[in-house]
Backbone as a ProteinNet text record, in pm:
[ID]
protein_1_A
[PRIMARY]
XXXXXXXXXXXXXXXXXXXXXXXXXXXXXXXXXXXXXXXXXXXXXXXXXXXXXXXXXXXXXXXXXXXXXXXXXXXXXXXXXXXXXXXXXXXXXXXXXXXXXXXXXXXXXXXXXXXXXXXXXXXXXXXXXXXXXXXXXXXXXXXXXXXXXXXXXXXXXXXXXXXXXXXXXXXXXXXXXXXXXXXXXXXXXXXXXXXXXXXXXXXXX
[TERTIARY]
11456.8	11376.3	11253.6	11269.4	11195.3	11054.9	11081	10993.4	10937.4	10991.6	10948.5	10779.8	10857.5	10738.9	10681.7	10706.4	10580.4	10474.7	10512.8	10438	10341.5	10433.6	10353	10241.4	10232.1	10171.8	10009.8	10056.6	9996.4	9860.3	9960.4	9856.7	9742.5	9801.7	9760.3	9643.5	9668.7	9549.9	9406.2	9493.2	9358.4	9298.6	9310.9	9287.6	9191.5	9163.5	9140.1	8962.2	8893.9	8782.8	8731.1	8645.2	8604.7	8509.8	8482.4	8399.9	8258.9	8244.6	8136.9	8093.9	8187.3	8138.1	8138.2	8216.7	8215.3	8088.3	8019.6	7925.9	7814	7823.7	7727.7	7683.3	7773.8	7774.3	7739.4	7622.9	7554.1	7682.2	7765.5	7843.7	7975.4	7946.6	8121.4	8025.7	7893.2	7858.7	7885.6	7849.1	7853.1	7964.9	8097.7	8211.1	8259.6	8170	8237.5	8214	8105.7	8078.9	8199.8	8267	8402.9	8574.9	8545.8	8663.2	8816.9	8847.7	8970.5	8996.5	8918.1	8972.7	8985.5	8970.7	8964.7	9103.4	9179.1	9298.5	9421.9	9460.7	9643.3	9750.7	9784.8	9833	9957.1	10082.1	10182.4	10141.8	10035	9999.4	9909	9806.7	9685	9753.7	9837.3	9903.3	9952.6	10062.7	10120.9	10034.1	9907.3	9838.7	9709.6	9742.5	9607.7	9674.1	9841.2	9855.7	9877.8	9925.9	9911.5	9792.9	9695.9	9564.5	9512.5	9558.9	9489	9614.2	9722.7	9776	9734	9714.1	9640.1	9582.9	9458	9304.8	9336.9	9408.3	9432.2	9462.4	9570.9	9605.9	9527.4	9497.5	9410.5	9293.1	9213.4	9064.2	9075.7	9073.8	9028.4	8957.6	8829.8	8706	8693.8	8626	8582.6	8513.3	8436.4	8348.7	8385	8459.9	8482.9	8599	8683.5	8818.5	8828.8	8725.2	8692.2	8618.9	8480	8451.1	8513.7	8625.6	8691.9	8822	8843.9	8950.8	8911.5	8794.4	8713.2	8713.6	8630.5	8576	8751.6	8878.7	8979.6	9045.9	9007.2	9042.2	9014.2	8882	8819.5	8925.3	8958.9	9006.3	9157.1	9226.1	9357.3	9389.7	9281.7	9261.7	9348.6	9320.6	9371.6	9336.4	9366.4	9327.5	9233.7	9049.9	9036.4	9071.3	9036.5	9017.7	9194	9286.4	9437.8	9414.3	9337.3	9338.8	9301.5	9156.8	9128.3	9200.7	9264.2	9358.7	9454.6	9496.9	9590.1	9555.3	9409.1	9431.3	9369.8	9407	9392.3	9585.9	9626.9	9762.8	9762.2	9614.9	9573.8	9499.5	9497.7	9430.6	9427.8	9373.5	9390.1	9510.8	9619.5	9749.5	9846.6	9840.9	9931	9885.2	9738.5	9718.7	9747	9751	9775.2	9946.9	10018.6	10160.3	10224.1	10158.4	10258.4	10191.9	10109	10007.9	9963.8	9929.5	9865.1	9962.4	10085.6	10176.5	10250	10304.4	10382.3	10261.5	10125.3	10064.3	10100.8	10094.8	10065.6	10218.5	10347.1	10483	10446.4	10381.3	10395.2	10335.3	10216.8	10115.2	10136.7	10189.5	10245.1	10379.6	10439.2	10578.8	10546.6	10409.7	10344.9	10273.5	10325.6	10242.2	10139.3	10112.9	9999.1	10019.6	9923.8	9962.4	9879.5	9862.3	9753	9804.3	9642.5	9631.9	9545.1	9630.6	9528.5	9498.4	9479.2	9434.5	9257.4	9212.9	9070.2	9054.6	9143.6	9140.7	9151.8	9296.5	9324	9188.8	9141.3	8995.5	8904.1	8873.5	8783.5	8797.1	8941.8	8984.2	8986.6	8987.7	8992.5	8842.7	8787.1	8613.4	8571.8	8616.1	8565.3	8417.7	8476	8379.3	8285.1	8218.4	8113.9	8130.6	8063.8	8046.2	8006.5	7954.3	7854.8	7989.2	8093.1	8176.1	8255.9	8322.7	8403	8357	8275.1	8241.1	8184.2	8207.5	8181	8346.5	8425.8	8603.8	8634	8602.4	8661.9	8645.8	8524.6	8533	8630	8753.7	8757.7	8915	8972.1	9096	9205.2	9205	9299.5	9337.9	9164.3	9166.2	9275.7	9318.9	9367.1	9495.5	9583.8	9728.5	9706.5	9599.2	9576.1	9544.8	9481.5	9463.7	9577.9	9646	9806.4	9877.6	9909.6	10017.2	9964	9803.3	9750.2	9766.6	9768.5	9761.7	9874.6	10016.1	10121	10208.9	10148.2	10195.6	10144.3	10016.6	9957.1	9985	10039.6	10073.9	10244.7	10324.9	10458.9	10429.1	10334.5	10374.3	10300.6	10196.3	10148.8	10251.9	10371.9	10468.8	10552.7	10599.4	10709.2	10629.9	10540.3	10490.8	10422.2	10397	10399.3	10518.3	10650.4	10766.7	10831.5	10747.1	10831.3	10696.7	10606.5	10516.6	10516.2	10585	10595.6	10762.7	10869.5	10981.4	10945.1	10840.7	10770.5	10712.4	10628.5	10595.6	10706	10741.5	10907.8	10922.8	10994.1	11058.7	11002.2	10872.5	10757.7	10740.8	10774.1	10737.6	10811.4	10943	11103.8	11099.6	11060.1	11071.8	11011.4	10848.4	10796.1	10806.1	10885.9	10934.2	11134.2	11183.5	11295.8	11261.8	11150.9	11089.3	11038.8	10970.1	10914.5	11074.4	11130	11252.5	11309	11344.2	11407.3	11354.9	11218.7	11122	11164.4	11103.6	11140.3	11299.1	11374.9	11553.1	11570.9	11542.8	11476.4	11425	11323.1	11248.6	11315.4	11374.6	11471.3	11535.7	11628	11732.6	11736.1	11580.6	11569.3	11527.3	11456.1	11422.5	11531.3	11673.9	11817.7	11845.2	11841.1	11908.2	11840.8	11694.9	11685.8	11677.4	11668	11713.1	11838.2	11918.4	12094.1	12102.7	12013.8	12018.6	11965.4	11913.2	11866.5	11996.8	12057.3	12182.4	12118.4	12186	12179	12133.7	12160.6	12127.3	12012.2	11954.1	11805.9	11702.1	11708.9	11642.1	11597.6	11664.1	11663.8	11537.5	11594.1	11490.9	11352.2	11356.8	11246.5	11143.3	11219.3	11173.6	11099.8
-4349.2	-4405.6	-4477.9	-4571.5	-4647.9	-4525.7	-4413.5	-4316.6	-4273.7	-4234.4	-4163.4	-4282.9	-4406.2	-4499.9	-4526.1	-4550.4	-4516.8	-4413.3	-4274.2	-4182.6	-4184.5	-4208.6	-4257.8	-4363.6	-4471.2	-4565.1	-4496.6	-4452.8	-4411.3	-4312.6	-4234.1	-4105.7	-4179.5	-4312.2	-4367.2	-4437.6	-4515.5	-4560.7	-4478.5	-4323.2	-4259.5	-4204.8	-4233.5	-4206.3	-4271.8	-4464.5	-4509.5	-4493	-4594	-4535.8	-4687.4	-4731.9	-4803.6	-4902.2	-5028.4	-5128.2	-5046.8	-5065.6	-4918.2	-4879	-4772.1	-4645.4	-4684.7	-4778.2	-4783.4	-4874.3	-4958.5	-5032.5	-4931.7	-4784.6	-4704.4	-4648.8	-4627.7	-4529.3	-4629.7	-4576.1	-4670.4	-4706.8	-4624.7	-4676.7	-4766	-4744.9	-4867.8	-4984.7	-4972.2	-5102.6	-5218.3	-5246.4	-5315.3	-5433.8	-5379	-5410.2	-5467.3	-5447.6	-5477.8	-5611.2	-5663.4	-5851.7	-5880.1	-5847.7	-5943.6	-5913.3	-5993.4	-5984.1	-5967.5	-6039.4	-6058.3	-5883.9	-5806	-5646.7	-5556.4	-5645	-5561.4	-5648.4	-5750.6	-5807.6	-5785.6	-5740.1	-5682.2	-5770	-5841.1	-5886.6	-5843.5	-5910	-5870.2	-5816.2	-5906.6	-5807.4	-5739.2	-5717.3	-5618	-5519	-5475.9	-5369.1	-5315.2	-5332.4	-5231.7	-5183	-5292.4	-5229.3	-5116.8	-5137.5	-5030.7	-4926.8	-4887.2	-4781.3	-4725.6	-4786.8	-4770.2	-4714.7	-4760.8	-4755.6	-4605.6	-4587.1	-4478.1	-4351.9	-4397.7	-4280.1	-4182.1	-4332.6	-4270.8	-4219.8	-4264.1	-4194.5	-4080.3	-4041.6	-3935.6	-3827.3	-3823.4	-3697.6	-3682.6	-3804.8	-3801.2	-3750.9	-3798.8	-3738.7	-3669.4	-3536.7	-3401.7	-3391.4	-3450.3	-3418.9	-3486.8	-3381.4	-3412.9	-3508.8	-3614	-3754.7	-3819.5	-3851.2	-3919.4	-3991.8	-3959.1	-4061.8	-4157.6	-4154.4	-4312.9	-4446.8	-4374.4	-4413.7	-4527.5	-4384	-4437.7	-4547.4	-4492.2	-4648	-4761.9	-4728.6	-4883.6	-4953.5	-4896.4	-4923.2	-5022.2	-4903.4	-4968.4	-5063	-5104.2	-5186.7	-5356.8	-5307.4	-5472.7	-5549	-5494.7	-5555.4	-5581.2	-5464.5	-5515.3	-5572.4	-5599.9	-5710.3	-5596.7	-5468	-5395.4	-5402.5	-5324.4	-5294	-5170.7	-5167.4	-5092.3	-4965.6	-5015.1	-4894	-4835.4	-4899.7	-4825.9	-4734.2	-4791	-4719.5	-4569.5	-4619.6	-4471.2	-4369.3	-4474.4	-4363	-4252.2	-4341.6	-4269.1	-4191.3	-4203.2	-4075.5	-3933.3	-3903.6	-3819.8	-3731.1	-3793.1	-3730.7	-3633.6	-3602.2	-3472.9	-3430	-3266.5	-3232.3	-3030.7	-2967.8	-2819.9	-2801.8	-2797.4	-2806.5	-2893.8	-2942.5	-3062.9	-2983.9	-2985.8	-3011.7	-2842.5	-2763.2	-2596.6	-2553.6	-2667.9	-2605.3	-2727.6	-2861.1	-2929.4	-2992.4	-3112.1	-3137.8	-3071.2	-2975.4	-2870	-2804.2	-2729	-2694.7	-2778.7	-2899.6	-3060	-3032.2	-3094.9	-3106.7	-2990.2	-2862.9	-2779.8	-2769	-2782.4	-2803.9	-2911.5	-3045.4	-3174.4	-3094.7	-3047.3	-3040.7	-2943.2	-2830.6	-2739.5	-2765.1	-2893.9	-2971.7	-3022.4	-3053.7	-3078.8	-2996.4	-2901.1	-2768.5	-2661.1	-2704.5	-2649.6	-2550.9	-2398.6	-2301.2	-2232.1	-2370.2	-2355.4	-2261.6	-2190.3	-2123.1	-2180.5	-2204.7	-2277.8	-2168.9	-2050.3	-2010.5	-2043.8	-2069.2	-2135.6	-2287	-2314.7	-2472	-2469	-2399.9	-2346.6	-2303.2	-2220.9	-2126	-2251.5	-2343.4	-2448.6	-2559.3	-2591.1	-2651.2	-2607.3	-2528.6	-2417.9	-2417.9	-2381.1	-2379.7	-2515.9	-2575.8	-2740	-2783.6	-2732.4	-2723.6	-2851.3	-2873.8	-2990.5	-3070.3	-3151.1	-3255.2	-3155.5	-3082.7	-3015	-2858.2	-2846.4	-2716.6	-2811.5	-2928.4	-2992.7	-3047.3	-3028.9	-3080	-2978	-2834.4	-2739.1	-2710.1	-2741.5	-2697.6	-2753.9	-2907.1	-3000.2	-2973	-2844.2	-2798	-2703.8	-2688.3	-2521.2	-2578.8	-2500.7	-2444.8	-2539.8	-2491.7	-2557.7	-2687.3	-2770.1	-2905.3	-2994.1	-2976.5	-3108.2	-3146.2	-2985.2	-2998	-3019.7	-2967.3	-2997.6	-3203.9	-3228.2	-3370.2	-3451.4	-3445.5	-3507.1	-3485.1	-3364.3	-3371.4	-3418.5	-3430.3	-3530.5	-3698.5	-3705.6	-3845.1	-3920.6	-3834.5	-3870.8	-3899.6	-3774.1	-3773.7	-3858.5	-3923	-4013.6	-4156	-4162.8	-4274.4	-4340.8	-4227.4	-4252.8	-4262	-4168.2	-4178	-4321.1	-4389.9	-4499.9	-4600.9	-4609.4	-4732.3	-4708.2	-4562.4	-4568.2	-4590.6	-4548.3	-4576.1	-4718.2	-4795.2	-4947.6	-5004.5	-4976.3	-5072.9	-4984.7	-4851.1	-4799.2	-4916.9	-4975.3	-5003.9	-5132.9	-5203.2	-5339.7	-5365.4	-5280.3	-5223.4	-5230.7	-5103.9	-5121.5	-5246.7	-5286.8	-5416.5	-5517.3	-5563	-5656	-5605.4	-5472.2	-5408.4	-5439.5	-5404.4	-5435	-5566.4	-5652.7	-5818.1	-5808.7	-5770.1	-5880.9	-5820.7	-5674.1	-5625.2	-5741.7	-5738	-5865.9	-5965.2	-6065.4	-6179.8	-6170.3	-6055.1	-6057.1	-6025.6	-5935.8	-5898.6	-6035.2	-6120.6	-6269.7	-6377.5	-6365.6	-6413.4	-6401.3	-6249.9	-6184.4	-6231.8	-6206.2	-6271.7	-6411.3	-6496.2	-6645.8	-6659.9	-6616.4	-6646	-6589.8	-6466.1	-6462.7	-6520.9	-6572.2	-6678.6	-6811.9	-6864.3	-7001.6	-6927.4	-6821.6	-6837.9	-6786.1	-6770.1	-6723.4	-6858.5	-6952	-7114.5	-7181.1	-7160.1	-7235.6	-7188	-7040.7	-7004.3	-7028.2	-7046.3	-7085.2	-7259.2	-7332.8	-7478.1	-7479.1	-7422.8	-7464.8	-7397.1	-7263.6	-7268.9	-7324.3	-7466.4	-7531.4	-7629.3	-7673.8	-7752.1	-7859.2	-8000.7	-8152.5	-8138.4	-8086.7	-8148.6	-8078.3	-7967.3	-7916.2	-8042.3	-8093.4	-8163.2	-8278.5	-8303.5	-8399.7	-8379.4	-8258.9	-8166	-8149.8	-8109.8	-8104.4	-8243.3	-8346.6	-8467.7	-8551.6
1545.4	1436.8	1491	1605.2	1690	1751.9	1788	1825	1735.6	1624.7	1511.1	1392	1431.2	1359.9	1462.7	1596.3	1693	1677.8	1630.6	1650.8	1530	1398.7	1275.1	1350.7	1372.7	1387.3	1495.4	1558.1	1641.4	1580.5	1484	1429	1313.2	1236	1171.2	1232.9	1357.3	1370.5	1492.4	1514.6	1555.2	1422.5	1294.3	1184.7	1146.7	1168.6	1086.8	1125	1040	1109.4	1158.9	1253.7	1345.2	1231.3	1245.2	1134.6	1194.7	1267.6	1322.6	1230.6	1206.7	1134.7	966.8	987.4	827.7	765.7	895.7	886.7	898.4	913.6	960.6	818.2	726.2	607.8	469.8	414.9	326.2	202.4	176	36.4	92.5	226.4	277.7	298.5	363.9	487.5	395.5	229.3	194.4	219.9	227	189.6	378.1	469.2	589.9	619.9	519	570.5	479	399	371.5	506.9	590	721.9	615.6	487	456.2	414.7	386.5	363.9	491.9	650.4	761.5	849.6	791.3	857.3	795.8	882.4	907.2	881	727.2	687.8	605.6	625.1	529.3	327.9	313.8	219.7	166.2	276.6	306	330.2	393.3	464.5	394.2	337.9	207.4	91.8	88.6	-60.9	6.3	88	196.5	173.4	221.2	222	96.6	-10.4	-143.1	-204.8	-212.5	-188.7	-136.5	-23.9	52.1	23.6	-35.6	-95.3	-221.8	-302.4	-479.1	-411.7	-382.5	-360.3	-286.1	-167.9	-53.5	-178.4	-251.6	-334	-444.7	-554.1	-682.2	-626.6	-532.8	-520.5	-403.9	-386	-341.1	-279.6	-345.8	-290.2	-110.9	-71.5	101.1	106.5	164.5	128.1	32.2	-29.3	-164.5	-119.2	-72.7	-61.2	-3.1	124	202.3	129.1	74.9	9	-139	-186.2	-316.6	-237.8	-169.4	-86.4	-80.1	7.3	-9.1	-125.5	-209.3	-321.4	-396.5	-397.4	-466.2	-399.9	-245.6	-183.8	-232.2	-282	-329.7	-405.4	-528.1	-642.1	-615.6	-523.7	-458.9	-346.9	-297.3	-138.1	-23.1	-10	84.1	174.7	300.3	421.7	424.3	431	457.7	578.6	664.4	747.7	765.5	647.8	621.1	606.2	445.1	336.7	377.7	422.1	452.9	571.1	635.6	729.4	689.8	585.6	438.9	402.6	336.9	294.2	310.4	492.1	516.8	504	432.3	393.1	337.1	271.4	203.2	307.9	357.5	424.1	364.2	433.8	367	378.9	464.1	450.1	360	365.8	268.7	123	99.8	6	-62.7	13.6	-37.2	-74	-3.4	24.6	-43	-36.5	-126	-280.1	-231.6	-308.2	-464.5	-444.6	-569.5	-630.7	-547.5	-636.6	-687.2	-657.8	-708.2	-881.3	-818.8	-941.6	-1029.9	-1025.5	-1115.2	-1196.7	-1150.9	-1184.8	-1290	-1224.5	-1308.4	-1460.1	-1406.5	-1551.3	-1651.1	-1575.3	-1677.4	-1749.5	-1693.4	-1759	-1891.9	-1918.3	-2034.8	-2147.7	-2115.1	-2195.1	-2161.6	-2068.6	-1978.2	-1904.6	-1871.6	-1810.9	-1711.7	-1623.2	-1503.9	-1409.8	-1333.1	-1276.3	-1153.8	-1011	-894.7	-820.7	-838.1	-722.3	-712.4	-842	-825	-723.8	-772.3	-702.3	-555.9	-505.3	-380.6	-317.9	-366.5	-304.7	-259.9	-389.8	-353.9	-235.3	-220.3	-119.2	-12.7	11.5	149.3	199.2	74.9	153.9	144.4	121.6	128	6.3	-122.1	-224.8	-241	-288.2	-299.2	-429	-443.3	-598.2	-697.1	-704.1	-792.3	-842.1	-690.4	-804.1	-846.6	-769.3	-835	-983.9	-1043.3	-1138.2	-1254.7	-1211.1	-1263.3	-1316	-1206.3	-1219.2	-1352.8	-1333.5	-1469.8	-1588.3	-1622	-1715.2	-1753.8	-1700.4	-1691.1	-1755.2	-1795.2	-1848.5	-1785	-1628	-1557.2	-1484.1	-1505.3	-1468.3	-1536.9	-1689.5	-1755	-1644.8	-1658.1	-1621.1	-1475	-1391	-1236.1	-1210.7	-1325.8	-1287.9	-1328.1	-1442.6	-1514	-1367.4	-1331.5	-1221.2	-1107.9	-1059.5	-913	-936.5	-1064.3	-1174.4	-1124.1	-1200.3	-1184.8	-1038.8	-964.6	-832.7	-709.1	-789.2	-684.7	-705.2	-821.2	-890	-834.3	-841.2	-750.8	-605.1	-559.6	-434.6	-346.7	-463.2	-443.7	-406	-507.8	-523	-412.4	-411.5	-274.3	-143.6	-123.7	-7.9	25.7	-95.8	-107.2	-44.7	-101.6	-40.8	74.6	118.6	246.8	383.7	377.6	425.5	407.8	350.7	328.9	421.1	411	486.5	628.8	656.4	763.6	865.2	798.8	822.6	876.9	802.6	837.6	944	972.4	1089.6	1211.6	1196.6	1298.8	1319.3	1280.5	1321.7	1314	1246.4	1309.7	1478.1	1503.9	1607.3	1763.3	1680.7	1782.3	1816.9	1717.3	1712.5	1859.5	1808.8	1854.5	2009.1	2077	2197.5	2248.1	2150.6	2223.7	2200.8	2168.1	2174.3	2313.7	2318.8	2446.6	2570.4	2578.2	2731.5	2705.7	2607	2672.5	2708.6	2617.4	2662	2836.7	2865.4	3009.9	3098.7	3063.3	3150.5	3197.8	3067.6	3052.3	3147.7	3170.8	3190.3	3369.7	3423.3	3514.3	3571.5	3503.1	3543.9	3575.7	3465.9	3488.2	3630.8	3680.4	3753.5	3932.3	3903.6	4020.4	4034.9	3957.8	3987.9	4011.6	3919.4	3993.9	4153.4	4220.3	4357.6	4476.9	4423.4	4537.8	4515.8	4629.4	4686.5	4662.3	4649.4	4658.4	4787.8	4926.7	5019.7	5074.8	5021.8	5033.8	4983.3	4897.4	4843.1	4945.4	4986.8	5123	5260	5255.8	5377.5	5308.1	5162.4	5100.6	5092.9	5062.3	5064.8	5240.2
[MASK]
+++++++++++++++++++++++++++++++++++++++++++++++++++++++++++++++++++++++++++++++++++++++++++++++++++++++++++++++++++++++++++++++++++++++++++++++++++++++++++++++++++++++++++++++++++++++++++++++++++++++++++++

């Protein structure tokens, strides 16, 4: 388990993106002079990844999800550069094999009798603002957005208290490691004072 959230952790933060870069890009820089949305707090942390989940599955679009993290970071005091690590959880994979068909199940559960291979196509070529906004007109957006809606919306909450879970684990972990060294240390200090003899002390003196 210990390897397995190592490796998570790991992939997450070659993910995130640098105050750098986010100070580089005109629709984040704004948001990088506030420090309280860039510290790793028990409850920055869970709403980052929350955060960068909605946005990762609800918005699709390529350039838009960092952006839209940020942006939903303000009002819930998240972790940017989480958020946006998150939500690269959507990617052409995820989003062809799990993502889109989840949605299209959800939406056609409602009456709806969508057809993604348009959507699929668009994701694959990495469509722009301008088809995405040609799509929303079309037949198959309602039931495609109800089921990204719904599905970004659960997977917001579980991944809120699997990341707040997280968290704990990870500081009880550090706390019990700085525990361990000092009980060590004490106990390596006890052990070499009790080996100097009463009558060393003498010679020492």
């Amino acid at each position: 388990m210990s390897a397995l959230l190592h490796r998570l952790g790991a992939w997450l933060h070659g993910q995130m993106p640098t105050h750098a870069q986010l100070e580089a890009n005109r629709f984040t820089a704004p948001f990088t002079r506030r420090p309280e949305l860039f510290r790793f707090t028990r409850r920055s942390v869970p709403r980052g990844v929350a955060v960068g989940m909605f946005i990762g599955i609800f918005a699709l679009i390529p350039g838009v999800q960092i952006v839209g993290a940020a942006l939903m970071c303000v009002p819930f005091r998240g972790n940017i550069p989480l958020a946006a690590a998150v939500t690269f959880i959507s990617n052409p994979v995820t989003t062809l094999l799990i993502i889109l068909p989840v949605a299209v199940a959800i939406g056609n559960s409602f009456g709806y009798h969508a057809d993604i291979a348009t959507v699929e196509a668009m994701v694959r070529e990495g469509a722009g603002l301008a088809e995405w906004r040609g799509w929303l007109l079309s037949d198959t957006a309602p039931a495609v957005l109800i089921g990204l809606f719904i599905q970004s919306i659960v997977a917001a909450f579980v991944s809120y208290f699997l990341a707040m879970w997280f968290w704990r684990y990870w500081i009880g972990r550090k706390h019990h490691a700085r525990r361990h060294r000092s009980l060590f240390r004490h106990a390596e200090s006890e052990e070499g004072h009790s080996s100097v003899k009463p009558g060393d002390t003498e010679g020492i003196a």
